[in-house]
C-alpha positions in Angstrom: 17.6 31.0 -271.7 16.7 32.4 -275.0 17.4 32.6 -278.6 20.1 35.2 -278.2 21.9 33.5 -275.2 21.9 30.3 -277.1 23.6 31.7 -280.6 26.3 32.2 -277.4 25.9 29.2 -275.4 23.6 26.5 -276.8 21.9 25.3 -273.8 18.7 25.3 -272.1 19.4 26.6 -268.6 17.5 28.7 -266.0 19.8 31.2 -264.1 18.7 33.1 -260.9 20.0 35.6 -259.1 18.7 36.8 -255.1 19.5 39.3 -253.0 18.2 39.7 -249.4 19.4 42.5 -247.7 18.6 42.6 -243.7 20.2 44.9 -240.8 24.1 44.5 -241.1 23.9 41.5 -243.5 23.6 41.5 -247.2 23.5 37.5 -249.2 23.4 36.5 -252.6 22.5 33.5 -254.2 23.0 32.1 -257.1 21.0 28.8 -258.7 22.0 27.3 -262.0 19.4 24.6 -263.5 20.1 22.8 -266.5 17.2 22.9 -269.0 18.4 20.9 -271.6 18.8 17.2 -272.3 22.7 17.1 -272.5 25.2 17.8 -269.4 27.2 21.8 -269.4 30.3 22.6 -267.7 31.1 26.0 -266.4 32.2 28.6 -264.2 31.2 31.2 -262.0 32.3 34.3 -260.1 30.7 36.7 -258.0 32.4 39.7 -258.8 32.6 42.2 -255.2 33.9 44.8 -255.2 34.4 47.0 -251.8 35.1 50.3 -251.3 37.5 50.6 -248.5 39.4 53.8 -246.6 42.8 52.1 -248.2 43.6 48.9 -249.7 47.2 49.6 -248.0 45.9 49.1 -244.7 42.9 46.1 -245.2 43.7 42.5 -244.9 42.0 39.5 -245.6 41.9 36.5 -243.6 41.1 32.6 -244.7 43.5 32.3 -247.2 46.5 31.4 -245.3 47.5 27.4 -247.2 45.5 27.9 -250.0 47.4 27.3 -253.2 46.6 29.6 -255.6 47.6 31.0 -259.5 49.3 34.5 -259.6 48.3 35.7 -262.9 51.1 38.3 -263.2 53.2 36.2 -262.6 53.0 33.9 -265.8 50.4 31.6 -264.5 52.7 30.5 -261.2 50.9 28.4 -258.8 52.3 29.9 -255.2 51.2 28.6 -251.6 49.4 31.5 -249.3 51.8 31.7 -246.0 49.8 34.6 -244.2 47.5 34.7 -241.4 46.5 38.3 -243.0 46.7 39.0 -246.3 47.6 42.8 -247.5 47.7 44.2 -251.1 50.5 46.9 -252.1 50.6 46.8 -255.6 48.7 45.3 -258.5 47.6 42.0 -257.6 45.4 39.1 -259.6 45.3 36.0 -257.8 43.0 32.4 -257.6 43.3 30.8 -254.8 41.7 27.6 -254.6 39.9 25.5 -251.9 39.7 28.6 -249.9 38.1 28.7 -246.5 34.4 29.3 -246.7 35.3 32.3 -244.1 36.9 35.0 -244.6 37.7 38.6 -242.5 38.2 41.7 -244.4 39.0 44.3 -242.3 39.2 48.4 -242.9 35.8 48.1 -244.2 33.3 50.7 -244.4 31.2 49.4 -241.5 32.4 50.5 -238.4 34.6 47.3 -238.3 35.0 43.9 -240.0 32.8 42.3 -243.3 32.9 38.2 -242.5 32.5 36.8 -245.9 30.7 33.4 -245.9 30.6 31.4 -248.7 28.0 28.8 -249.4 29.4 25.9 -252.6 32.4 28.7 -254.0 35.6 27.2 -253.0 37.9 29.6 -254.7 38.4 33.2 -253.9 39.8 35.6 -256.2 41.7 39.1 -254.8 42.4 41.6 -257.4 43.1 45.3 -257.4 44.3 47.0 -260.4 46.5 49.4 -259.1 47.4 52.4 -260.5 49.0 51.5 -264.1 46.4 49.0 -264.9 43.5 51.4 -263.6 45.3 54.5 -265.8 44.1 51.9 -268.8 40.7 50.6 -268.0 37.8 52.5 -269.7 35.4 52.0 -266.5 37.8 52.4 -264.0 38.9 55.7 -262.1 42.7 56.4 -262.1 42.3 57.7 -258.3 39.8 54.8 -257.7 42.2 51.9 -256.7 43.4 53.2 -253.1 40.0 52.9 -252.3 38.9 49.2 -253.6 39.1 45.2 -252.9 38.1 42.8 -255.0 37.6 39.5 -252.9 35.2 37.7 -255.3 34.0 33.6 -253.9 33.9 31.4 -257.0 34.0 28.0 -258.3 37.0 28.9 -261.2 39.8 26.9 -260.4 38.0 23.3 -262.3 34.8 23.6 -264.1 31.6 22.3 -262.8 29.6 19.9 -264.7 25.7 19.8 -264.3 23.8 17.0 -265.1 20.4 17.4 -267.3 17.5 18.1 -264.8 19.7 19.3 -262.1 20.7 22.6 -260.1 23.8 24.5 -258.8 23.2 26.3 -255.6 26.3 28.7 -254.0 26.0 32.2 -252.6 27.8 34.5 -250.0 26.7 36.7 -247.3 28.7 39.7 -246.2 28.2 40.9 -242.7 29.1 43.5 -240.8 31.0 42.2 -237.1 32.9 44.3 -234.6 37.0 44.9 -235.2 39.0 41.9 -233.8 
């Protein structure tokens, strides 16, 4: 909190940010306090990205139910049917009241990452593919094949904190055997 986040956002807050990385696990958390004297609202996303051998052969698992908003597809709010989710072309999706669990597989680590969330009910999958990646700035036009986005948020409703109190969420990512 300072002058120059407040000419953006005028609130007192306290935002912190801790990573602890430990053999075959990495977490993150996040704590939001709020500073002022008046209640905020927001929302937050933790934006992973993983590099993966192909995005054409990973799946994701703990979405399977979950509502969520296909943003290319004017905003359509679609119900998850698969045990194992696969992306094949540009994809931008919220799904919300996700499992706290999910499996992404094809990962870099000799087998699976288990994604546990901790307060981040939504889950965001994106991938850019190849059009939208020709057109991003800080984005490789190659890069796509090779990248999953499977970002734990609270984004679907807004979360409102209460002068004097804290928001506590985080992930960890962890590296398990192929199932």
């Amino acid at each position: 909190d300072s002058d120059f986040t407040r000419s953006m956002w005028d609130h007192r807050f306290r935002l912190t940010y801790q990573v602890t990385v430990e053999r075959q696990k990495l977490s993150t958390r996040l704590t939001i306090e709020n500073k002022d004297t008046k209640p905020f609202d927001f929302t937050t996303l933790l934006h992973t990205y993983f590099r993966i051998p192909d995005v054409t052969k990973t799946t994701v698992t703990g979405l399977r139910g979950a509502s969520y908003v296909d943003k290319l597809q004017n905003g359509d709010i679609c119900k998850e049917t698969r045990d194992f989710v696969q992306v094949d072309c540009h994809t931008d999706r919220v799904y919300m009241d996700t499992a706290s669990s999910h499996r992404l597989s094809n990962s870099p680590c000799d087998g699976d990452i288990i994604i546990d969330k901790h307060n981040l009910p939504d889950t965001v999958l994106w991938n850019p593919w190849e059009e939208k990646a020709e057109k991003m700035s800080d984005f490789g036009n190659d890069e796509y094949p090779n990248m999953l986005c499977v970002e734990a948020g609270y984004v679907s409703k807004r979360f409102l904190l209460q002068p004097g109190e804290s928001f506590n969420c985080g992930q960890t990512f962890t590296c398990a055997p192929k199932e």
